[in-house]
C-alpha positions in Angstrom: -1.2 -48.0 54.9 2.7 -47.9 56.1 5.3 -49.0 53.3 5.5 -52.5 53.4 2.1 -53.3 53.8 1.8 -51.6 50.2 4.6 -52.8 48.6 3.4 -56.2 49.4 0.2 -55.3 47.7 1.7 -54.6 44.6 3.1 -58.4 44.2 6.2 -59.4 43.0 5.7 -59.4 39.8 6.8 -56.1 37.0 5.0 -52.6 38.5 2.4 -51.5 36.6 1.2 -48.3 36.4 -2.3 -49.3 37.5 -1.2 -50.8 40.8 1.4 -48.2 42.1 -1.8 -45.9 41.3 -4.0 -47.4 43.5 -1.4 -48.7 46.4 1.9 -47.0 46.1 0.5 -43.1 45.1 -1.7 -43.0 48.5 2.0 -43.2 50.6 3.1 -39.7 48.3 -0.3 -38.0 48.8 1.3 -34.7 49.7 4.0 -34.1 46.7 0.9 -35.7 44.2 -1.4 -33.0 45.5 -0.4 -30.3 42.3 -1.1 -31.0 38.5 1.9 -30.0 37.9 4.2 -33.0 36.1 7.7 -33.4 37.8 10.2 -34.5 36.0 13.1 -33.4 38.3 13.2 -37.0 40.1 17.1 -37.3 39.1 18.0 -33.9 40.8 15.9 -33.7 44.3 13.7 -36.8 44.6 9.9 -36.8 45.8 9.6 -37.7 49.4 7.1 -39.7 51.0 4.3 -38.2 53.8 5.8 -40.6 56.2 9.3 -38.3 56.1 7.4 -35.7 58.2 6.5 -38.3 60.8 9.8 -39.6 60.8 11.4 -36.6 61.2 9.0 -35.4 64.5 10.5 -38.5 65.6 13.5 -37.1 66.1 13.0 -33.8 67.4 10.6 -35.6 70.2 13.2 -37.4 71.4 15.1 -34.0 71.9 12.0 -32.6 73.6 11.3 -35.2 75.8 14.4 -37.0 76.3 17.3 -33.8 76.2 20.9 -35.3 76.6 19.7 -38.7 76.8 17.8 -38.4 73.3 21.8 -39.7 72.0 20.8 -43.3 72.6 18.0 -43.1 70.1 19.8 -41.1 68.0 22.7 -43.2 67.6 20.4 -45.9 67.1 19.3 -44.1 63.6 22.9 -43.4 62.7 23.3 -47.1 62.8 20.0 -47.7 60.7 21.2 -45.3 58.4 24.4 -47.0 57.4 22.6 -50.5 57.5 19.8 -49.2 55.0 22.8 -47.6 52.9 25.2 -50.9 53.1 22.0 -52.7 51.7 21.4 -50.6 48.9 25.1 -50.5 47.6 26.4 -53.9 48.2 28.6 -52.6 51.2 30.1 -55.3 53.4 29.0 -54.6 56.4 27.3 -51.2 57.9 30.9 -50.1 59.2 31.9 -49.6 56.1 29.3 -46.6 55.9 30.1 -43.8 57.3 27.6 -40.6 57.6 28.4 -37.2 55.5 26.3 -34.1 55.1 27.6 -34.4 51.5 29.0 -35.8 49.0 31.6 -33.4 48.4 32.5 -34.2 52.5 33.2 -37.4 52.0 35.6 -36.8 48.9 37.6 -34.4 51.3 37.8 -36.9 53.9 39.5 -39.4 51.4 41.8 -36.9 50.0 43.2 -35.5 53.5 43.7 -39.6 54.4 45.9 -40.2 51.5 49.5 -39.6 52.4 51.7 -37.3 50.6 50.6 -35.1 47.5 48.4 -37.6 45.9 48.2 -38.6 42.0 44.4 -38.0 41.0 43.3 -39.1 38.3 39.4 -38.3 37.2 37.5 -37.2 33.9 36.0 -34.0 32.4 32.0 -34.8 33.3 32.4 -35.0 37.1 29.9 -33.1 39.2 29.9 -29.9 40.5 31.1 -30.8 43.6 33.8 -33.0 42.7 35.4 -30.8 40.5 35.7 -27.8 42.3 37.3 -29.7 45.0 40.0 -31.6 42.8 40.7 -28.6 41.1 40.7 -26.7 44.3 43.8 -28.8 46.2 45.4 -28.9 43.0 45.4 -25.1 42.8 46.4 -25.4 46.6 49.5 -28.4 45.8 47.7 -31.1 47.7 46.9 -33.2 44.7 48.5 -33.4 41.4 45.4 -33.7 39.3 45.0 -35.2 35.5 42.0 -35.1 33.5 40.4 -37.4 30.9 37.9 -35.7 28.4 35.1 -37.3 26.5 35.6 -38.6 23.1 33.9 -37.2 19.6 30.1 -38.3 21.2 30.8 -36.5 24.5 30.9 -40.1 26.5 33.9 -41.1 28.6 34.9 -44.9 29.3 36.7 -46.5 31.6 39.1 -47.8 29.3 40.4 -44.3 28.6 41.0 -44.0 32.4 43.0 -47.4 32.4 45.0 -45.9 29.5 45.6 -42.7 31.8 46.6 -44.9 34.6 48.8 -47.4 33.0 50.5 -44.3 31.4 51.6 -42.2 34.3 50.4 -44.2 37.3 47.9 -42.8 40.2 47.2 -42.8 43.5 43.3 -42.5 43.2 41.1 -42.3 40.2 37.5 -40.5 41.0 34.7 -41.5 38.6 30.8 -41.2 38.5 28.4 -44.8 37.7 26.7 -42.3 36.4 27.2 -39.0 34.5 25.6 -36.4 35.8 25.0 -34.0 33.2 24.5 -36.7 30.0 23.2 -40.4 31.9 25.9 -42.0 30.8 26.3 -45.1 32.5 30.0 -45.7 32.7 30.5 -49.4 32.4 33.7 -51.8 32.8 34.4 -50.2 36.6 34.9 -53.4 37.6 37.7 -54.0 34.9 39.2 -50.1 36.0 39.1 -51.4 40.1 41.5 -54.4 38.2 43.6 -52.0 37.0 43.7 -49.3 39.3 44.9 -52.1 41.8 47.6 -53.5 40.0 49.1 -49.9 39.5 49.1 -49.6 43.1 46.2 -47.0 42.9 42.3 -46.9 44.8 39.0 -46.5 42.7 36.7 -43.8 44.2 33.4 -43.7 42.7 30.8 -41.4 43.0 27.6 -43.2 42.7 25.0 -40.2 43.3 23.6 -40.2 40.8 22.9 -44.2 40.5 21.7 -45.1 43.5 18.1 -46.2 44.2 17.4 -46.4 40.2 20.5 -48.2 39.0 21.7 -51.7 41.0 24.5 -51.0 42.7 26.6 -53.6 44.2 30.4 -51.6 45.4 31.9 -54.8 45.6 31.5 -56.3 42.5 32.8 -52.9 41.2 35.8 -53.4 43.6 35.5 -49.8 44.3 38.0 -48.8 47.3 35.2 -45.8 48.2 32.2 -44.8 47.3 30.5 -41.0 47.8 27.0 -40.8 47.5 23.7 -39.0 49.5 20.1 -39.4 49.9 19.0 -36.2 47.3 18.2 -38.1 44.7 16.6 -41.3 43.7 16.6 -42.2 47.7 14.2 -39.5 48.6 15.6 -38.5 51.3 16.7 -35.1 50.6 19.4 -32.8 51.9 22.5 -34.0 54.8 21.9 -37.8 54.2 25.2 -38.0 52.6 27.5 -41.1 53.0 31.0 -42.5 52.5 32.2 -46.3 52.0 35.5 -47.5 52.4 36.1 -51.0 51.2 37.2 -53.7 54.0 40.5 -53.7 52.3 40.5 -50.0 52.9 39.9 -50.7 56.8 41.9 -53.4 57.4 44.5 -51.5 55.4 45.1 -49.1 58.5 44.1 -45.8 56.5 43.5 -43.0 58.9 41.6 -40.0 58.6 43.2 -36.7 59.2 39.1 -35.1 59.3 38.2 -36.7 62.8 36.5 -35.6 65.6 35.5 -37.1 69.3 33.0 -39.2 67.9 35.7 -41.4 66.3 37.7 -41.8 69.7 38.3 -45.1 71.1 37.0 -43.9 74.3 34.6 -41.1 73.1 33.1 -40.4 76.8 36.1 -41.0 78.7 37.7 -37.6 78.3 40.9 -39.3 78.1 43.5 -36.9 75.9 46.0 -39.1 74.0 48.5 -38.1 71.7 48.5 -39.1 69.4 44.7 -39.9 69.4 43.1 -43.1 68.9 40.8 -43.8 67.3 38.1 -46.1 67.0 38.1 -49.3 64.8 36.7 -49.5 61.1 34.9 -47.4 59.7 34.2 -45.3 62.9 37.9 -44.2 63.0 36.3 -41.7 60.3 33.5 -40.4 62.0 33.8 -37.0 63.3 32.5 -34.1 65.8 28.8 -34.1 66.7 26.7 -34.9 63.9 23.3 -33.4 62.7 21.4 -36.2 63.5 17.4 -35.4 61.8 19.0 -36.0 58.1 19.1 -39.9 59.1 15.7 -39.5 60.2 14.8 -37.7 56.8 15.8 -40.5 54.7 14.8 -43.0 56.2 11.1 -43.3 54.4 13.1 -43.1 51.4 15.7 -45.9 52.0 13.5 -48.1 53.4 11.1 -48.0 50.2 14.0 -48.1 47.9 14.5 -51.5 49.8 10.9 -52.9 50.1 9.7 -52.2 46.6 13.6 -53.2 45.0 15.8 -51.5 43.0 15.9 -53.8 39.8 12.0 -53.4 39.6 12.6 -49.8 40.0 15.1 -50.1 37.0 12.8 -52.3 34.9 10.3 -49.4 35.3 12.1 -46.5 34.5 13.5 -48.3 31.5 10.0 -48.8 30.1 9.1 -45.3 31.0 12.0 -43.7 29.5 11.3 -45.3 26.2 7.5 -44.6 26.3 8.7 -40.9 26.7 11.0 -41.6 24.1 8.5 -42.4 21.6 6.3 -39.3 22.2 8.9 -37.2 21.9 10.0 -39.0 18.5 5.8 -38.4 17.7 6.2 -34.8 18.5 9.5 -34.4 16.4 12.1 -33.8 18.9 14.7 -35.7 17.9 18.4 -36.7 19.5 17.6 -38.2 22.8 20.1 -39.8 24.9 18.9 -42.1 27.4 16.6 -45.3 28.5 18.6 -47.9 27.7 21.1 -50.0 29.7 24.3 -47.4 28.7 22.2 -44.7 30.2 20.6 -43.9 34.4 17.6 -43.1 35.3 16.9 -39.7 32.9 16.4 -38.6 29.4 19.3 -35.8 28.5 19.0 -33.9 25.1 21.9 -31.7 24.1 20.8 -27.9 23.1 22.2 -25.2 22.1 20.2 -23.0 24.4 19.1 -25.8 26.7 19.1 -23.6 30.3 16.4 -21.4 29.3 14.1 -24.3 28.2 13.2 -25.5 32.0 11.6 -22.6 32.3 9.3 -22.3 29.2 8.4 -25.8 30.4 7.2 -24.6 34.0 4.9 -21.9 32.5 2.8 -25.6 31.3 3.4 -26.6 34.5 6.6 -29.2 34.1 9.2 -29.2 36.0 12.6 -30.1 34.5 16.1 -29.0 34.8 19.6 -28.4 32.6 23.1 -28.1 33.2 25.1 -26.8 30.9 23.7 -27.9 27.0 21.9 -30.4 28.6 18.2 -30.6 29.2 17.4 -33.7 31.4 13.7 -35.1 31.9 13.6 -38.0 34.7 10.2 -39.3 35.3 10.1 -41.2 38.7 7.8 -44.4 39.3 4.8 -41.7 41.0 5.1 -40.6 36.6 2.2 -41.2 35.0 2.0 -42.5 30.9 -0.6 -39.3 30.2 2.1 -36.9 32.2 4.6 -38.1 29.8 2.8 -37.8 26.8 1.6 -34.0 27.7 5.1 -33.5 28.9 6.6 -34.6 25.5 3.9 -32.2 23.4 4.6 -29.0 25.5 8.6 -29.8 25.0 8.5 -29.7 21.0 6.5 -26.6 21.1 8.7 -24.8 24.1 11.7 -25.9 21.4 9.8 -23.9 18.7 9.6 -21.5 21.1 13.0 -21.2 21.5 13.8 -21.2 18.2 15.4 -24.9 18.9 15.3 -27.4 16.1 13.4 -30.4 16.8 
């Protein structure tokens, strides 16, 4: 059975657990083939059989097409960002353009901005994103500023106004979602307000929101948007994207990351200087692309789409609390998560919370941490028993541990 055929199977009403069982499972028969319990879903997402297929797509047209296996090619890359534009809210697919990451498409927004740039972002910022701002500040090619969580480690945008309204910016970087707690950082749409009338663009990085939490970049009023297909999209590594707002296109903002792709007349050879480049979004496109990532999130994508994001939200909320409640049942207690200030994953803050992921795989659950948080993210594949084990073999790896629960 291909993906629509069993979405529409399941009806349009609420999922239920019985009825992705029987029609949506069979499409994930190769990652369901283990007893182990994966609860990882937040970090690298489970993809479907069809990715394989999807992928040999790809490399056939290589095989049997050589140089002229571009036309097809292209023909994904432009999938790609319309599947993408759809999920986020984006205007129109030009206002998508392909990254291998993330942390790609922050650079490429950075080395556009003119001058030595104001940044303003917060304390709980990925990885990724805060090597890189703290990088060109140690370099000189941002002047960063930092906002840090309050007494209950949360950050809000009205602290970020406060920041901005007090020494101005030129871009403010923020995650919809925290990546290390769930926090869901609400009132964007009231920080784009502000940022705007300071003269200063709203990057957000919505990673970790994407394809469990609606997302809709224009109601946010985000100027750009950094994201990829790891997560909740299932499409795993390189399907990385970035979106610049209309107003960001029609604004004349050039990239100073480019590359032949993004020239007016890419197979013209023609040598201008300086160059030009093509219209919208494209003007930030760059050299020759690795093009099987589009075909490897593709299954993903296009299941985020047929079965919906809301009902995918509506599901994990009620399977976050039903986790919630075992764990209360087994004594583990201060739980962060499944609720509408919160994404797609249970965090719990421990003192020693690294080493607990792997007391949990010896049962045969897969979890991660970063830092003092332990995360547990069932995805819609979760089943209630596989919560309820998972919540029992957590208390006693915390007594394990020596934890408190």
């Amino acid at each position: 059975m291909n993906i629509m055929d069993a979405i529409a199977a399941l009806g349009d009403g609420p999922l239920q657990e019985e009825a992705i069982a029987e029609h949506v499972a069979p499409l994930f028969s190769r990652v369901l083939a283990t007893d182990r319990i994966y609860l990882a879903n937040h970090s690298l997402g489970r993809p479907l059989d069809r990715m394989e297929q999807d992928v040999a797509e790809g490399i056939a047209l290589w095989y049997g097409k050589l140089g002229d296996a571009w036309d097809g090619w292209l023909a994904e890359r432009e999938a790609f960002r319309g599947r993408i534009a759809r999920i986020i809210g984006a205007e129109r697919p030009d206002c998508i353009v392909p990254r291998d990451s993330a942390g790609q498409a922050l650079r490429a927004v950075l080395n556009a901005l003119p001058g030595r740039p104001r940044v303003v972002s917060t304390r709980g910022e990925f990885d990724s994103v805060d090597m890189i701002l703290k990088q060109y500040a140690a370099k000189g090619r941002i002047e960063a500023r930092w906002v840090e969580p309050d007494e209950l480690d949360e950050f809000s945008a009205e602290a970020l106004i406060r920041e901005v309204e007090r020494g101005g910016a030129d871009l403010v970087v923020v995650s919809l979602v925290m990546f290390m707690t769930g926090q869901l950082m609400n009132g964007l749409d009231e920080l784009s307000k502000a940022c705007h009338a300071k003269g200063a663009r709203l990057l957000v990085d919505v990673y970790h929101a994407v394809g469990i939490v609606p997302v809709d970049v224009q109601k946010i009023g985000a100027d750009f948007a950094i994201g990829g297909s790891y997560k909740y999209l299932r499409g795993g590594p390189g399907g990385g994207y970035l979106y610049l707002s209309s107003n960001v296109l029609e604004s004349g903002l050039r990239p100073l990351d480019t590359g032949w792709f993004a020239n007016e007349d890419m197979l013209g050879f023609r040598r201008p200087d300086p160059p030009v480049l093509r219209s919208g979004g494209d003007a930030f496109l760059e050299g020759t692309p690795a093009v099987l990532p589009w075909y490897q999130a593709r299954s993903g994508a296009g299941f985020v789409l047929a079965i919906g994001v809301h009902r995918l939200r509506e599901y994990s909320l009620r399977q976050l609390r039903a986790l919630l409640g075992y764990l209360e049942e087994a004594g583990v207690t201060g739980v962060a998560g499944g609720d509408d200030r919160h994404g797609g994953f249970l965090s719990i803050r421990l003192r020693n919370a690294m080493e607990i992921p792997k007391l949990l795989e010896r049962d045969g659950i897969i979890c991660d941490a970063r830092g003092e948080w332990l995360r547990l993210c069932p995805d819609c594949l979760t089943r209630g028993s596989e919560l309820r084990r998972a919540a029992l073999s957590l208390a006693e790896a915390l007594r394990a541990a020596n934890q408190p629960v």
